[in-house]
C-alpha positions in Angstrom: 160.3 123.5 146.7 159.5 126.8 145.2 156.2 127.5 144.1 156.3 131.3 143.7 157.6 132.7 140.4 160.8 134.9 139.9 160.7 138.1 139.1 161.6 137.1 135.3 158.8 134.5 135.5 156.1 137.0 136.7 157.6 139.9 134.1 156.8 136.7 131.0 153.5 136.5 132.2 152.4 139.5 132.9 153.7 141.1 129.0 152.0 138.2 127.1 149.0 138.6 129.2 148.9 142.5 128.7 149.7 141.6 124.5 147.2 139.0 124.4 144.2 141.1 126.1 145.1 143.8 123.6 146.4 142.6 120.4 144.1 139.5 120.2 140.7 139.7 122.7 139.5 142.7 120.2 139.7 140.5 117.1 137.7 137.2 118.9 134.5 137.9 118.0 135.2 139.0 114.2 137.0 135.2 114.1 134.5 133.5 115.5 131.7 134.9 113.5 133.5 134.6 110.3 135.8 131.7 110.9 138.7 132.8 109.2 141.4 135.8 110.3 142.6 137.8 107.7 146.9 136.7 106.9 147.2 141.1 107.2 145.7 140.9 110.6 148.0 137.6 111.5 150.9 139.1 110.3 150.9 142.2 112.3 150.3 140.1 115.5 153.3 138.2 114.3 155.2 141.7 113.9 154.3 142.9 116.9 155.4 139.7 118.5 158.7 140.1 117.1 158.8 144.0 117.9 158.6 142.6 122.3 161.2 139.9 121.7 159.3 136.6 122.0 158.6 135.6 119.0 160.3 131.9 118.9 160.3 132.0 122.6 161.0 128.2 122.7 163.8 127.9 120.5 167.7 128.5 121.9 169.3 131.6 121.7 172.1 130.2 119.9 170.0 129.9 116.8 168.2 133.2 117.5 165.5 132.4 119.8 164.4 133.4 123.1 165.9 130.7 124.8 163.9 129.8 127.4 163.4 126.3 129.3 160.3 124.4 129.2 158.8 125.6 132.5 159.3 129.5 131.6 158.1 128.7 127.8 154.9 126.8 129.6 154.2 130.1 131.5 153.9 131.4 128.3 152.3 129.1 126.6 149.6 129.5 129.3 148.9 132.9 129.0 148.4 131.7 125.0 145.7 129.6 125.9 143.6 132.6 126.7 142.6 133.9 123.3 141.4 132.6 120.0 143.8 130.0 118.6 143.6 131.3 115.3 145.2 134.3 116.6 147.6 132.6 119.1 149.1 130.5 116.3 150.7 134.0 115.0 152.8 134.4 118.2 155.3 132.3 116.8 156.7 129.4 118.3 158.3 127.5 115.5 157.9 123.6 115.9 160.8 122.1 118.3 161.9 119.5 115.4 163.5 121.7 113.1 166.3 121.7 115.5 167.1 118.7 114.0 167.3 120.5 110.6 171.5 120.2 109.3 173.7 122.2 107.0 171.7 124.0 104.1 168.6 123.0 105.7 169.4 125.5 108.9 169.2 128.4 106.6 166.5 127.4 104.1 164.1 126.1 107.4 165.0 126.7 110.7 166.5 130.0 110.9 163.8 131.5 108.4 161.5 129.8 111.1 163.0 131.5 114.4 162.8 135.0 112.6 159.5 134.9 111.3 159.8 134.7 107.6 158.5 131.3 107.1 155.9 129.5 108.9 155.9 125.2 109.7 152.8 123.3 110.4 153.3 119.2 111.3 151.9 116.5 109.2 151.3 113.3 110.5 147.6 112.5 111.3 145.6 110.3 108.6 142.9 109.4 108.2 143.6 105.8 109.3 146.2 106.7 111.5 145.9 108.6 114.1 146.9 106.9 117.6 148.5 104.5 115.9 151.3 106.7 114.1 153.0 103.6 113.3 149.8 102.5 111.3 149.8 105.1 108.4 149.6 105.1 104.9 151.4 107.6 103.4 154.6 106.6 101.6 157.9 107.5 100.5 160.2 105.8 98.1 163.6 105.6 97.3 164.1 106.2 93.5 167.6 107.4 92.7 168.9 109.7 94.7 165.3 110.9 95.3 162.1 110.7 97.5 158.5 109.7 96.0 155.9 110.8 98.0 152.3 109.3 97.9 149.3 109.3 100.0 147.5 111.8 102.5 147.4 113.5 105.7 144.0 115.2 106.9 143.5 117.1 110.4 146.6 119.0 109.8 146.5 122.3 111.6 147.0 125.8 109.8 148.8 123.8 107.2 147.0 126.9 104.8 149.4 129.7 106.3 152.3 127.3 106.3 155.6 127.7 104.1 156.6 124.6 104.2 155.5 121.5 106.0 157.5 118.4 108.2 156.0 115.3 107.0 155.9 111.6 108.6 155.8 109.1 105.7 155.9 105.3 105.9 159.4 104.2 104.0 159.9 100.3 105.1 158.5 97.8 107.7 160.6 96.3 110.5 159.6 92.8 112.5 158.9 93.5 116.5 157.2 91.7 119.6 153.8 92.8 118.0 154.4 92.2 114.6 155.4 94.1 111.5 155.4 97.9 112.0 156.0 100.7 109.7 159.8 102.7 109.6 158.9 106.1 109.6 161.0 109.4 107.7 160.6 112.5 108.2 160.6 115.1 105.0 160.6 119.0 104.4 158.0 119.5 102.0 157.7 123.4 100.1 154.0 124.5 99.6 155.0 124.9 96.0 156.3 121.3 95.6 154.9 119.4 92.5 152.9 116.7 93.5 152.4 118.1 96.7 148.4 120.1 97.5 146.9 121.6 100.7 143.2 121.8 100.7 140.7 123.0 103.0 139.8 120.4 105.5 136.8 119.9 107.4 134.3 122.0 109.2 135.2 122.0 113.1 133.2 122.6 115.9 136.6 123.7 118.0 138.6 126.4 117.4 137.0 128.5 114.5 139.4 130.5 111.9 142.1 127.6 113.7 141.8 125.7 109.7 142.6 122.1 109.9 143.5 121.0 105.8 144.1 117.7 104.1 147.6 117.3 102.8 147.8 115.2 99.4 150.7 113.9 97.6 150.8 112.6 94.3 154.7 111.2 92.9 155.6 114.4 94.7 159.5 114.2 94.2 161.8 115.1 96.4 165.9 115.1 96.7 167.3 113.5 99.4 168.3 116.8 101.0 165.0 117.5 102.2 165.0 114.2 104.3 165.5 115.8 108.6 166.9 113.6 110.5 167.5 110.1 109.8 166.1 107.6 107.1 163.5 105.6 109.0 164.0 107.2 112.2 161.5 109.6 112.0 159.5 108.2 114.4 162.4 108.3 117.4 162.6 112.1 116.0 159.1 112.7 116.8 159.6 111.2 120.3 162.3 113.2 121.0 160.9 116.3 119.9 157.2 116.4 120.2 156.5 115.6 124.0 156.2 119.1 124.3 153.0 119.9 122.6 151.1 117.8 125.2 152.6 120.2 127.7 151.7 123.4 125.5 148.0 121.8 125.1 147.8 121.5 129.0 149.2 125.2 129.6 146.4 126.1 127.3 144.0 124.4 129.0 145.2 125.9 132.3 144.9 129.2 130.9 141.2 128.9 129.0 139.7 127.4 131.9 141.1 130.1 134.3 139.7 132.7 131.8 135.9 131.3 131.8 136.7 131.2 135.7 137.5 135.0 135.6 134.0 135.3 134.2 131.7 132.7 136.4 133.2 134.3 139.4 131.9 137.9 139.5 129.4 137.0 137.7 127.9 134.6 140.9 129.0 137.9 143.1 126.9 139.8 141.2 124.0 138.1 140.0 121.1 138.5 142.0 118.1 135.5 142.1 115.4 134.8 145.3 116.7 138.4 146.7 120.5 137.5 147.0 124.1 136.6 144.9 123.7 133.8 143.2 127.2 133.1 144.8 125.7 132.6 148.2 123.8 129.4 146.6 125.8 126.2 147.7 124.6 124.4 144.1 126.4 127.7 142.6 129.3 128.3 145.5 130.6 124.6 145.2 131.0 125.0 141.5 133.2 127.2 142.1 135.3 125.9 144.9 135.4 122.8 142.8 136.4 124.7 139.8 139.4 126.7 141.1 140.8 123.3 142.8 140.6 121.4 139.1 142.4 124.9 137.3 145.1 125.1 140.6 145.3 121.6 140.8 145.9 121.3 136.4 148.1 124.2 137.1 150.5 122.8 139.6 150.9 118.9 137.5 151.8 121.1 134.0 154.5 123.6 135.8 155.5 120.2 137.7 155.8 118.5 134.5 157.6 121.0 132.9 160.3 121.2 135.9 161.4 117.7 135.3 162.1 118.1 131.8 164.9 120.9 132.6 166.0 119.0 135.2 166.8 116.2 132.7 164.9 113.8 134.2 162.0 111.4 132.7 159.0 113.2 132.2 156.7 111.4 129.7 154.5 109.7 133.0 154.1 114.0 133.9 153.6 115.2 131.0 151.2 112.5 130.5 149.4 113.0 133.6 149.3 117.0 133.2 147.3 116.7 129.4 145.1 114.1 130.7 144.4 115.9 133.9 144.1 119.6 132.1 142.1 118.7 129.1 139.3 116.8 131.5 139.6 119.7 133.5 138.7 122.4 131.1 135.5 120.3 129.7 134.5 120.5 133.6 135.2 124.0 133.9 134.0 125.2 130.8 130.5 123.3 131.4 129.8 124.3 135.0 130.5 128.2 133.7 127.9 127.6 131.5 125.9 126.5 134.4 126.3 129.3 136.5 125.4 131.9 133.7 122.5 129.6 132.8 121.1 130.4 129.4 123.1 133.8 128.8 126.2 131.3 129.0 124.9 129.4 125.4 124.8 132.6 123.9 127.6 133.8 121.6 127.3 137.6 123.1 129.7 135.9 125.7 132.7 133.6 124.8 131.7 130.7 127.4 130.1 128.7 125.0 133.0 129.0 122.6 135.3 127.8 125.7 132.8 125.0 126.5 133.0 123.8 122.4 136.9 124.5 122.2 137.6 122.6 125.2 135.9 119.6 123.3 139.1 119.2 120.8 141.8 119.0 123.5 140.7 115.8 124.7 141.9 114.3 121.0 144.7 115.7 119.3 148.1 115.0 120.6 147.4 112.1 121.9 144.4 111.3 123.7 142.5 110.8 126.7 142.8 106.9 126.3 146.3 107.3 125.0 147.8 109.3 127.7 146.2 106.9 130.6 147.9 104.0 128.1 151.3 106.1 129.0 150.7 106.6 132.4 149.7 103.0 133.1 152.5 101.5 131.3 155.2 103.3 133.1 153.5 101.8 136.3 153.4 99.1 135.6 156.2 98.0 133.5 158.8 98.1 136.1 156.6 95.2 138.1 157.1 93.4 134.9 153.3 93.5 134.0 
């Protein structure tokens, strides 16, 4: 096996690491104190993004993207973890399910969406359904050759910058093993849609300026068209195509946590307490050597994880396994960096205690902590017929 990266690899990460410290790290502090970024200043990352050639990084090159696999797009996406998320989300990488987007719908949503002229978010999350996708509320009926649209999403990230938005709605019920269970569609919703409004949403500890809004629709028509994919196979589309946020959120993780390592480490060299480094302290010394094993050892299950999926083979146990791991790992991290500064590392002149509340979020959204052990224990033991 080869652990080393190729000369392309090393060239990915060392331009979005070079872009990052000095397109987005200057901007940070203004985000964080305000919570919000300024569409001018996201746009102009989103230029400049274009202007180096990665913007939709993760998309094929046959529909104008960069075209790379998962484990060279997770090498990217780790890099991306680094910086504010409110300024990350501006590095395009349009959402993986519009590649499910036919005829008219190509060049009305996916192609705007590679080049940068129109920016997705993903609606699914209510608020009685969020594990339980299958669960939710929000409906869609037939009437004519239309859609009707009813109900409400909440928790739906930077929904307020987005063009146009890829909607899960309930449209029939179908009999299984565990009783009735809701047929899911999936729907290309314009901002400017009648029926159809995006409000602020809630007030989050995690990821300042990063806006999570609450979707509502109300008879919000819309012509069959607008349907992607297949009626009531929306959730099989979401299968198929969203596995790979769980890898982005543990490449994020991967790269925050290595970032607040960057920090606790000199600082321990340098910090002087009882006439000597505060490094040279096994209560401060083990932190560390535990720390760098958790981020190397997050590290190695993501890029693993990645690898199988472009080898074609079954990922979902990895991929799994590599949020679970990462997300647990950067609360760890982020906490004993903290420790190590001591009370300077609670104070906003350093970004620690942003890490530390950030890394609080990641154990929830797309899919979590509990969710993810479901996964991984079911593919254990379902082959021994448990």
């Amino acid at each position: 096996m080869e652990f080393g990266l190729s000369t392309e690899q090393q060239l990915i990460v060392d331009t979005v690491r070079s872009f990052v410290e000095k397109e987005m790290y200057p901007h940070e502090a203004e985000v964080e104190r305000t919570g919000e970024l300024p569409i001018e200043l996201g746009l102009e990352i989103r230029d400049k993004c274009r202007e180096l050639g990665f913007y939709a990084a993760n998309m094929p090159e046959s529909v104008g993207g960069g075209g790379l696999n998962h484990l060279d797009f997770t090498l990217l996406e780790r890099e991306l973890g680094r910086p504010s998320m409110a300024l990350s989300v501006f590095f395009g990488r349009p959402s993986g399910i519009l590649l499910a987007c036919e005829g008219e719908q190509r060049e009305r949503y996916l192609l705007p969406a590679v080049q940068g002229e129109r920016f997705d978010a993903l609606a699914m999350t209510e608020p009685e359904a969020g594990s339980d996708v299958r669960g939710m509320k929000c409906h869609a009926k037939q009437v004519g050759g239309d859609w009707i649209i009813n109900g409400s999403k909440h928790f739906i990230s930077h929904a307020d910058i987005a063009d146009f938005v890829i909607v899960f709605a309930a449209t029939g019920e179908e009999v299984t093993p565990q009783g009735k269970k809701k047929l899911i569609t999936c729907f290309l919703v314009d901002r400017d849609t009648p029926g159809f409004e995006i409000r602020k949403g809630y007030q989050s500890v995690s990821h300042r300026g990063y806006h999570n809004c609450i979707l509502n629709f109300d008879h919000c028509r819309l012509p069959a068209a607008q349907v992607l994919g297949e009626v009531h196979q929306g959730f099989e589309l979401a299968n198929q195509w969203l596995y790979g946020t769980r890898l982005t959120v543990a490449a994020f993780c991967v790269g925050r946590a290595r970032r607040a390592f960057e920090l606790a480490l000199p600082y321990a060299a340098e910090r002087k307490q009882f006439g000597q480094a505060i490094g040279r302290f096994q209560g401060v010394s083990f932190k560390l050597a535990d720390m760098i094993t958790e981020i190397d050892a997050a590290d190695y299950l993501t890029l693993a994880a990645a690898w199988k999926v472009d080898q074609g083979w079954g990922a979902d146990r990895d991929i799994a396994s590599a949020k679970l791991y990462a997300t647990e790992m950067l609360a760890r991290v982020t906490d004993q960096a903290v420790q190590i500064f001591g009370g300077m590392g609670l104070m906003s002149d350093l970004p620690l205690e942003r890490f530390w509340r950030d890394a609080r979020v990641e154990r929830i959204w797309d899919g979590t902590s509990e969710i993810q052990r479901h996964i991984i224990s079911r593919h254990l033991l379902r082959p021994l017929g448990a």
